[in-house]
N, C-alpha and C positions, 0 to 999 in steps of 0.2 A: 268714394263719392264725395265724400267730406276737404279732401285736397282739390279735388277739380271742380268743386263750385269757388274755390274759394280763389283759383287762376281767374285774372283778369287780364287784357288786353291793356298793356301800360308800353307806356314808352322807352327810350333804348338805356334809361336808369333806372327803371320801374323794379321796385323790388331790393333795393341794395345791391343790386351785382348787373356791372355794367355786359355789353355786347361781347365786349372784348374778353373781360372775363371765361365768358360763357365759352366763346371760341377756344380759347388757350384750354378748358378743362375736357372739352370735347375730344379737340386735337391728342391731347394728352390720352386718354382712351384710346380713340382710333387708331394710335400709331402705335401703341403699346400692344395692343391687341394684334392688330393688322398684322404684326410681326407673327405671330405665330402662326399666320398661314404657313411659313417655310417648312414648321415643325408638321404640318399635315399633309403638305406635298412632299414630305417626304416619306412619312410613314403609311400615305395610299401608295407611293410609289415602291413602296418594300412590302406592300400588302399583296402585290401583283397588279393593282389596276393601272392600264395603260396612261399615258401623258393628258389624251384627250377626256377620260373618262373622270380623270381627278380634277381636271380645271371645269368641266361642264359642272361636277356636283358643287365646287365651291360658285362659279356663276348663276347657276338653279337653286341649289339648296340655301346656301349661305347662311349657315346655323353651324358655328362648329363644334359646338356636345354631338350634334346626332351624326355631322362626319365623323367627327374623330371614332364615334359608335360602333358606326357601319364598318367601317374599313379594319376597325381592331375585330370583331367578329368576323368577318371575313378572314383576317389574316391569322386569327385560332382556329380557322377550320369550320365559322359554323357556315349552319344555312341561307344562302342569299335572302330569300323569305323572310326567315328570325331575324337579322341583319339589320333588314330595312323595315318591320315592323319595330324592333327596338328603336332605330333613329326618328320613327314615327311619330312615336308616342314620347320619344323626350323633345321633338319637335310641337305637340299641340300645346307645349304651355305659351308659346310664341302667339296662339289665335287667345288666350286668357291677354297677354298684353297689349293685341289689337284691340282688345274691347276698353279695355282703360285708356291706351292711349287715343283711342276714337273721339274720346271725351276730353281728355286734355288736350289735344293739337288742334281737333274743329278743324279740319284740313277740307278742302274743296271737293269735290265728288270727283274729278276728274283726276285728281294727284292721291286719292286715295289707294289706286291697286299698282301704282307703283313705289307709293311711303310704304304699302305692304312688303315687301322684299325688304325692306329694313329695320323691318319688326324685330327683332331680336335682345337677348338681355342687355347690352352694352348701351343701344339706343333707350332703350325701357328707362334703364337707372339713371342715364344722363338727363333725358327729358323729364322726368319725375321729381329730380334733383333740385330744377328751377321752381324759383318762387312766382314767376309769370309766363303767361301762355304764348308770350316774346319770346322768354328764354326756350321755354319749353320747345320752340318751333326749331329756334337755331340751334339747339343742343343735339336734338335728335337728327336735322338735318345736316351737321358738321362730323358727328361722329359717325351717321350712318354713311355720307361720302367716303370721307377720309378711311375709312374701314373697308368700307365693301374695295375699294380700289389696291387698296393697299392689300389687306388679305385674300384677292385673285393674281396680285403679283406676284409675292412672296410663295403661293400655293404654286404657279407655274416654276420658279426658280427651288423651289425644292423638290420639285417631281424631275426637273432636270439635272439639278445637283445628288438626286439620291443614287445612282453608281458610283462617284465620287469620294461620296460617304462611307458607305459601305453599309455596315451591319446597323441598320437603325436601332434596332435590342439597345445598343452596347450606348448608344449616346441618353436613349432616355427620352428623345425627341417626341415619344407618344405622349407621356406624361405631361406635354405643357401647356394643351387645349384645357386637357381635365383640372389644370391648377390653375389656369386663369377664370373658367365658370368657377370653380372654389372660391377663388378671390371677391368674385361681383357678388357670388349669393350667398355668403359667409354673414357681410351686414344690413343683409337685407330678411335674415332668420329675426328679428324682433319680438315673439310670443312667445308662450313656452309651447304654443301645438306645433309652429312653424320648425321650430329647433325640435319636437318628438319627432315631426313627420320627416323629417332631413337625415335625424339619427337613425330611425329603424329602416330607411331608405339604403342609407352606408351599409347597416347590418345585414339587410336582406338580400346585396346586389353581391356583399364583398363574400358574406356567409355561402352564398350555394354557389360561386364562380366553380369549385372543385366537382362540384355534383351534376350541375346541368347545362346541358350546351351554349356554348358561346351566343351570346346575346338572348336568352332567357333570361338570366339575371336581373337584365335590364328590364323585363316587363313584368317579373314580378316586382321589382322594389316600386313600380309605379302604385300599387297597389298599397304603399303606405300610407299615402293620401285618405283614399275614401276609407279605409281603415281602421285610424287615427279620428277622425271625423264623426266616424260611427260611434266609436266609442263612446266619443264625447256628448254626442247629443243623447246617448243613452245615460252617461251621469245628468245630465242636465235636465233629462224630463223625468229621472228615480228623485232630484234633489227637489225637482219645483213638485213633483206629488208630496213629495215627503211637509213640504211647506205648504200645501194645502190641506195635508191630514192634521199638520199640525194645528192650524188657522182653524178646523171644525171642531 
């Protein structure tokens, strides 16, 4: 709350970092990212799901943790259901960004539920990034084009190039959704709760993959959150009694 009072409506120098700037860091995201559509059209397309089913989830869903999710549960075997409750729930951290970025963009009622579909972490960091609610507007709106376009292209030319390919296992091609959200939320862990709740996340997700069906994993590590949280607010109200027995 404390960064979005402090956006203001400046002009196309406002802030130390020109328009231009802004574009070129955006672009830089979008195109970096966007690329890895190719790496998900191809590994829905080695999952078994057909040509149109993998371009409709990248035009609908356009989250790629909770594709890359879905389709790798799927192609271990689990339950459609688990599947698409796992890409669900690593999907609502997307409605926590709509609610910050609601506040820094101040977007118009009517361009609100289509900046929605652009909600996602690439757009979040880039818009947040800026030091005005200029850049903030073109940041998110530069890289949320340049991306969504780019990674429905690349997702169609890899769902067509995957017989081509061949064995997707062998290239690795799954792995590079999940290390490019590594890369966006690595510096964005700042606290020491943010970096426990991230760590016993990895432990809980990577711990039971052997033990319990494909995409479970994934809804229990959701679960290090309120978790971690709990914890915390239980030293916090043992520490302030402890300071008011002491104060009588």
């Amino acid at each position: 709350m404390a960064e979005q009072t402090a956006l203001v409506d400046t002009g196309a120098d406002g802030g130390g970092k020109t328009d231009a700037a802004v574009v070129r860091d955006a672009l830089g995201v979008g195109v970096a990212v966007g690329l890895s559509g190719f790496a998900f059209g191809v590994t829905s397309a080695g999952s078994g799901l057909t040509l149109l089913q993998t371009c409709v989830l990248s035009l609908l869903v356009f989250t790629g943790a909770s594709q890359f999710a879905l389709v790798g549960a799927l192609a271990a075997g689990g339950n459609p259901l688990t599947a698409a409750a796992g890409a669900f729930f690593l999907g609502v951290r997307n409605a926590f960004y709509g609610l910050r970025l609601s506040q820094v963009l101040v977007l118009p009622r009517l361009l609100r539920p289509f900046a929605a579909q652009w909600v996602i972490d690439e757009t979040t960091a880039v818009a947040l990034a800026q030091p005005t609610r200029r850049g903030a507007r073109i940041g998110f709106t530069v890289t949320g084009l340049s991306l969504y376009l780019l990674w429905n292209l690349t997702t169609l030319l890899g769902a067509l190039g995957a017989k081509a390919i061949g064995d997707t296992d062998a290239w690795g091609l799954d792995a590079a959704g999940p290390a490019v959200f590594l890369a966006l939320l690595a510096p964005m862990l700042r606290t020491a709760t943010e970096r426990v709740v991230a760590g016993l996340a990895v432990v809980l997700g990577l711990g039971l993959l052997p033990v319990l069906p494909a995409g479970v994993p994934v809804l229990v590590a959701a679960l290090a959150a309120p978790g971690v949280l709990l914890l915390r607010g239980r030293r916090e109200a043992r520490s302030s009694g402890d300071t008011t027995g002491e104060d009588r």
